[in-house]
C-alpha positions as CSV (number, residue, x, y, z in Angstrom):
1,X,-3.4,-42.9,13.1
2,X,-5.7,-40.2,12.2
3,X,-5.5,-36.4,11.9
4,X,-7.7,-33.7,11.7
5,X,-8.5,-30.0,11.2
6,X,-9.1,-28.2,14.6
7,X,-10.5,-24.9,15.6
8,X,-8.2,-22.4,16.4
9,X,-6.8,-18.3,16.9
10,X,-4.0,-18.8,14.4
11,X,-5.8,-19.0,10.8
12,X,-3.0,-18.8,8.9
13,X,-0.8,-21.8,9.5
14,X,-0.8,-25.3,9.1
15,X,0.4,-27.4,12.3
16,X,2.6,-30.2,12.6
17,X,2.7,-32.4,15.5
18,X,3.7,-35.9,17.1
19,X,1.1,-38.4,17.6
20,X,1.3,-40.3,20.6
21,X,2.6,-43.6,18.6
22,X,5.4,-41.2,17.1
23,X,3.8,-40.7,13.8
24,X,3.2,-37.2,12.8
25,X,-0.1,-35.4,12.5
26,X,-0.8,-32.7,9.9
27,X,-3.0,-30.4,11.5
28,X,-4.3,-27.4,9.6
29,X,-6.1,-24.4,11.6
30,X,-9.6,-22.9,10.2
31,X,-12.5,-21.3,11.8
32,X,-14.8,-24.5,10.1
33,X,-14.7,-26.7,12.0
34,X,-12.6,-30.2,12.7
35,X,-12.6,-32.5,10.0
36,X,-10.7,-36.2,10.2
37,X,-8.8,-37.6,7.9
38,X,-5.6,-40.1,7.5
39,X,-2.0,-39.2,6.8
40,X,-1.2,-39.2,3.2
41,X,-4.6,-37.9,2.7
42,X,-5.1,-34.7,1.3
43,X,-6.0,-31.7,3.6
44,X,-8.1,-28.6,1.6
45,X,-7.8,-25.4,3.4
46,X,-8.7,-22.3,2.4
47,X,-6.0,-19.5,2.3
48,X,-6.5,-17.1,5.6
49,X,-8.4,-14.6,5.3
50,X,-9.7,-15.0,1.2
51,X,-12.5,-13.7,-0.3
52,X,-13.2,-13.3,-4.6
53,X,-11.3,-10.3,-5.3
54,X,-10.6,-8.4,-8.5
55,X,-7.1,-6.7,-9.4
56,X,-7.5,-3.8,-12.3
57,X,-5.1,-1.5,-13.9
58,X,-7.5,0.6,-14.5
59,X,-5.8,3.9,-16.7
60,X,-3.9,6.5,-16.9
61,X,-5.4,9.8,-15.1
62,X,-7.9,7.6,-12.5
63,X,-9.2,9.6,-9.9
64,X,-10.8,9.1,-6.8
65,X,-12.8,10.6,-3.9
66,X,-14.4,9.8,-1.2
67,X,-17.3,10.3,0.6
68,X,-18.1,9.1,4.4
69,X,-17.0,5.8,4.0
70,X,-18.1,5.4,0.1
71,X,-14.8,5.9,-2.2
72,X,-16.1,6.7,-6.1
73,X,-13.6,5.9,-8.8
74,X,-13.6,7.9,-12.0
75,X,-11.2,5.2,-15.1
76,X,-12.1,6.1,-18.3
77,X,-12.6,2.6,-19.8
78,X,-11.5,0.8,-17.0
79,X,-12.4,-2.2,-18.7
80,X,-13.8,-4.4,-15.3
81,X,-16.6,-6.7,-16.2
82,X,-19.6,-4.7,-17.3
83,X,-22.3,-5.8,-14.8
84,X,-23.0,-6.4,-11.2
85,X,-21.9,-9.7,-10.6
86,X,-19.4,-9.3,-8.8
87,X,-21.1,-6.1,-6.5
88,X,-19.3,-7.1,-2.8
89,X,-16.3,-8.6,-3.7
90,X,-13.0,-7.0,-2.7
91,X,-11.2,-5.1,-4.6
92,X,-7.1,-3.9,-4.8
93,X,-6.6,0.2,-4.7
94,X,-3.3,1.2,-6.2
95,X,-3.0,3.9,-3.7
96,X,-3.7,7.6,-3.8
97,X,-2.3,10.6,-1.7
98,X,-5.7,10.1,1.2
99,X,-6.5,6.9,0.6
100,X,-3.6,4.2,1.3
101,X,-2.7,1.5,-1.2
102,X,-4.5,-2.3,-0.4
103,X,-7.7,-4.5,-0.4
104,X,-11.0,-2.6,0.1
105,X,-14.4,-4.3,0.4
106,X,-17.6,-3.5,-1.0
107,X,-16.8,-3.1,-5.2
108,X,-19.7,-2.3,-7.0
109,X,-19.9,-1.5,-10.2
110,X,-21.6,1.8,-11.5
111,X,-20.9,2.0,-15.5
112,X,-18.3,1.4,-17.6
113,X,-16.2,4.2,-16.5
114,X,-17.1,4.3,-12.8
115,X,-16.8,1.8,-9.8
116,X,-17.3,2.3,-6.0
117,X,-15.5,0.5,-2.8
118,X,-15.7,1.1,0.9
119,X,-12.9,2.6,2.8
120,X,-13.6,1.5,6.4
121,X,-11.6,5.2,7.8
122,X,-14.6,7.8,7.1
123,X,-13.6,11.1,5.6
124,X,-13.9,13.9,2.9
125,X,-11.7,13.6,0.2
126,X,-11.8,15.9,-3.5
127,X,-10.3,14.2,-6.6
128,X,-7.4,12.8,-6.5
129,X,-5.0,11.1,-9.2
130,X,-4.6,7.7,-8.4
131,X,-1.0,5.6,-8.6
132,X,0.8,8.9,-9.5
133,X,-1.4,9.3,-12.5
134,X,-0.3,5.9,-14.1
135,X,-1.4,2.8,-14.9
136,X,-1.1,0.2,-12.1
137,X,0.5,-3.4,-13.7
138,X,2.6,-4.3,-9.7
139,X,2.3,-7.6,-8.5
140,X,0.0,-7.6,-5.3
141,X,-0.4,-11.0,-3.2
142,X,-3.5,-12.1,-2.6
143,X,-2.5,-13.8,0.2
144,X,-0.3,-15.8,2.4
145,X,0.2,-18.3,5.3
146,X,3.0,-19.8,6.9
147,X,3.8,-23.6,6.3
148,X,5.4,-25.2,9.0
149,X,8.4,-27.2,9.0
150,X,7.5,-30.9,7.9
151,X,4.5,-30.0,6.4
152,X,5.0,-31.8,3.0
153,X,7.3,-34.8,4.3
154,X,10.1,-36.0,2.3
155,X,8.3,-36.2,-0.8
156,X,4.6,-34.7,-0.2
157,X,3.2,-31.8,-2.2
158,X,1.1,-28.4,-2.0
159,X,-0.9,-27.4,-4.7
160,X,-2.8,-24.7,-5.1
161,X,-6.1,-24.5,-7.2
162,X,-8.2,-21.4,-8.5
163,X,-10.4,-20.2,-10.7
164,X,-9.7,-16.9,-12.6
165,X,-11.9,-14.5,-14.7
166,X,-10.6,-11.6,-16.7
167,X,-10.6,-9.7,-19.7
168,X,-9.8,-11.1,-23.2
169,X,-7.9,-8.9,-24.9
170,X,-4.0,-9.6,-25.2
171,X,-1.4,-8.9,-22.4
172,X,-0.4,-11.3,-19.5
173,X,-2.9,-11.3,-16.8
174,X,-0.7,-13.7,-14.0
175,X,-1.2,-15.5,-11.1
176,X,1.9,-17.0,-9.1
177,X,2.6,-19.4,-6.3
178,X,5.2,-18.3,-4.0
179,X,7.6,-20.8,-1.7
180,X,10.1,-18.8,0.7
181,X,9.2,-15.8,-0.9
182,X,10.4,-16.9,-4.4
183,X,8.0,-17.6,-7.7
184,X,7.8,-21.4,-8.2
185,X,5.2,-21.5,-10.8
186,X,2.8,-18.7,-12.6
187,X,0.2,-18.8,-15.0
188,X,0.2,-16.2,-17.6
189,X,-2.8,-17.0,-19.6
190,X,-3.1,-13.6,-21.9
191,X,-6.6,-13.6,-23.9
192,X,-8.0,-16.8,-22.1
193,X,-9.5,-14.5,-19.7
194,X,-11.6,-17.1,-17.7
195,X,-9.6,-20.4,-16.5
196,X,-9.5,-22.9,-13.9
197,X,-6.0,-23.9,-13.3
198,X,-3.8,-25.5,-10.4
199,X,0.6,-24.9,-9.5
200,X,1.9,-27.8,-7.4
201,X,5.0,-27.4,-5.5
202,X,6.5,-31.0,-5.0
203,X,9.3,-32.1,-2.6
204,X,12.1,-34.5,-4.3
205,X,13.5,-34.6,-0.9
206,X,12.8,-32.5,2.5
207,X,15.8,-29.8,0.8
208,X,14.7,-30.1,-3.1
209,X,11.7,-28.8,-4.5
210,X,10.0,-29.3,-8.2
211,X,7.0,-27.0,-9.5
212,X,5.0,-26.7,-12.2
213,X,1.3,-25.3,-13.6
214,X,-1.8,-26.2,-15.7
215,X,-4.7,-25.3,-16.8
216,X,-8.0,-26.1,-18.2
217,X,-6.3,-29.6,-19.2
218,X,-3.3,-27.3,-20.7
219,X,0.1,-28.8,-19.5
220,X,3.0,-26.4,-18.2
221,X,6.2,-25.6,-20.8
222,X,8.5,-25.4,-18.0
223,X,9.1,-26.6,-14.7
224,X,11.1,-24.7,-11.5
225,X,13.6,-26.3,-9.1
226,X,14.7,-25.2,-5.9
227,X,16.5,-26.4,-2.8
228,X,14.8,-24.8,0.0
229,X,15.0,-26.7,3.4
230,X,11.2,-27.4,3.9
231,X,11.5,-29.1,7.2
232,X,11.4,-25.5,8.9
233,X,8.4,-22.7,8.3
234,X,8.5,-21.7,4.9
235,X,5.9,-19.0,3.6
236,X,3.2,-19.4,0.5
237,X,1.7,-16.9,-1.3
238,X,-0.2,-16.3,-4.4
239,X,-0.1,-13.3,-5.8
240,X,-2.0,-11.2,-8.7
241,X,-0.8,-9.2,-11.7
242,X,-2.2,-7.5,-14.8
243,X,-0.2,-6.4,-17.9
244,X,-1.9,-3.1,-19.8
245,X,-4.3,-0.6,-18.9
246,X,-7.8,-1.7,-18.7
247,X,-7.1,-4.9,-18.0
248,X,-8.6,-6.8,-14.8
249,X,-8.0,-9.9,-13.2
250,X,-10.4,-11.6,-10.8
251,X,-10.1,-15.0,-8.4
252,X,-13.2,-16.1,-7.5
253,X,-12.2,-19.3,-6.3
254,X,-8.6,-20.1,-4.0
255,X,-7.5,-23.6,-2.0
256,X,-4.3,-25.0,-0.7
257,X,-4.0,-28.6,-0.8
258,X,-1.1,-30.3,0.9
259,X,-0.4,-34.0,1.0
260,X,2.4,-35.0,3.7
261,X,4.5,-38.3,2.5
């Protein structure tokens, strides 16, 4: 019996279906391609619609203002990398009185108290304090699919793996994997700002979950139980979140990995 990864509309969830011999086929939903493989074999999908994206705090009394589509941000220190590496990459907006909270594409970096993003609605906008004039240090998700019932089996798996860049200096800078809308693992690395790292989500049985987290060949403290039923759609999410002002968080790398068994 053999599955595969088929072409289709719906990006963000990962099928489950009957093979004609009874046996179940994983089937997971991407705009590459289709790719075979055996059950009990790992499939690698990317989360929908991911790109490298960069969360920062930036500080207290950031402004912002826009012109045509070009929005100009004005953080005292805001601490992001201090080079144009990562020029293109998306970037998360706290949210300003013209210009709404969310992802924006096109970061660039000007100097080490300026950055630039594109704001796809075109318009005219003075300074303007961003967040309320505070410091932003939510927890934003990344992003997020919908795992259908069955997905894992009685006792498969989903792990998620990443890499992370950031800043150094102390203060949690977190990354967390969401089951059903509730944190089953998180990696707080503080002044480890640059990390590869993995959380795995295991079924016991199809109504008990285990999870846990490592990274860079450190094991997790702790471990997180739950009894969700996964034989019906359950969400996943990872989501981003920085500590302090000036601090910034970055995933430049993001993939699901789910093993049915």
């Amino acid at each position: 019996m053999v599955t595969r990864i088929v072409d289709g509309n719906n990006a963000n969830r990962l099928m489950l279906l009957e093979a004609e011999d009874g046996g179940e086929l994983v089937i997971a939903r991407n705009s590459d391609g289709e790719i075979g493989f055996s059950v009990g074999v790992p499939i690698i999908s990317r989360f929908p619609g991911f790109s490298p994206s960069i969360l920062a705090s930036f500080v207290a009394g950031t402004t912002a203002t826009q012109s045509g589509t070009t929005v100009t941000v004005t953080a005292t220190a805001h601490g992001i990398v201090g080079s144009t590496a990562r020029n293109g990459w998306r970037i998360y907006w706290p949210g300003s009185p013209s210009i709404a909270a969310g992802w924006y594409q096109g970061f660039a970096w000007v100097d080490a108290n300026t950055i630039t993003f594109t704001n796809p609605t075109s318009q005219t906008v003075a300074s303007e304090s961003m967040n309320g004039g505070a410091a932003f240090v939510s927890q934003v998700t990344l992003s997020t699919l919908t795992l259908p019932g069955g997905s894992m089996g009685p006792n498969g798996r989903i792990t998620v793996r990443y890499i992370r860049s950031g800043d150094n200096t102390a203060g949690n800078k977190i990354s967390r994997l969401l089951f059903a809308g509730s944190t089953m693992a998180s990696n707080g690395g503080t002044t480890s700002g640059n990390i590869t790292a993995q959380m795995t989500i295991v079924n016991r049985s199809v109504s008990q979950q285990l999870a846990t987290n490592s990274y860079d060949s450190s094991g997790s403290s702790s471990f997180s139980a739950s009894t969700w039923d996964s034989s019906v759609d359950r969400s996943v999410a990872f989501t981003m979140q920085v500590s302090n002002a000036s601090q910034w968080l970055a995933i430049d790398y993001l993939e699901l990995e789910v093993v049915n068994k």
